[in-house]
N, C-alpha and C positions, 0 to 999 in steps of 0.2 A: 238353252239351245237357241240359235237363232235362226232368224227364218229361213236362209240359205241352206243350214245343217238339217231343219228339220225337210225341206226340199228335198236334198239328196237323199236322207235317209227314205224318203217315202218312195222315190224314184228307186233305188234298190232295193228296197224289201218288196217293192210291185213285182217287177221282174224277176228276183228268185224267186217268189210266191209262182208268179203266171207258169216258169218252167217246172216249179213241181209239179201244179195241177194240170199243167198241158197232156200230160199220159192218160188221164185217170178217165175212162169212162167209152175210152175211143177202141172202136169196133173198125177193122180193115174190110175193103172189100169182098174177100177171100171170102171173110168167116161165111159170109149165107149165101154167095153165089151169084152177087149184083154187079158184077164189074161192067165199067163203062169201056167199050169200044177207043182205045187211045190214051188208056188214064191205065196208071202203077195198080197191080194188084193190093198193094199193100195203103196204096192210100186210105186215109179216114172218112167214111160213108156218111158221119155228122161228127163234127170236131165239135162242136158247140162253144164258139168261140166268147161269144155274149156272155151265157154262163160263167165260162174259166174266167176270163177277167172282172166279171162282179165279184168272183171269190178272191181272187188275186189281190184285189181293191180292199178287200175287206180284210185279209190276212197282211197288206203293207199298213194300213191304219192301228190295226193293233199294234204292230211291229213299233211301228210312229210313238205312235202313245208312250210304249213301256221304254223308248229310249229317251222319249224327251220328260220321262218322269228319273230315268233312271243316272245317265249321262249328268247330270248336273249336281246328283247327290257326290256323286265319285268324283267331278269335280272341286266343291267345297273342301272336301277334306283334306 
């Protein structure tokens, strides 16, 4: 795979990684009663965003790996 292919690949598999894990852990205002004066009740009180993209990160580099071990076998043949 070339460096290009492995690029995009990594750039995709980050972003549908970051979207799955964008839900997981996020608590809205509502639930304990902290809503800010001008802000959506439903907003997220800590999205923890730092977090969600080191897993993001870490879930496109596998993704990365297992295509550009894999992609080139099915190539050959």
């Amino acid at each position: 795979m070339s460096w290009a292919g492995v690029i995009i690949v990594f750039v995709l598999a980050w972003w549908i990684s970051f979207f799955a894990v964008l839900p997981i852990g996020v608590k809205g205002q509502w639930e304990d009663d902290s809503t800010v004066p001008g802000t959506e009740e439903a907003a997220p009180k800590n999205p923890m965003l730092a977090k969600k993209a080191i897993w993001a990160s870490i879930g496109a580099v596998i993704v990365t790996v297992l295509a550009a071990l894999i992609i080139p076998r099915l190539l050959a043949q």
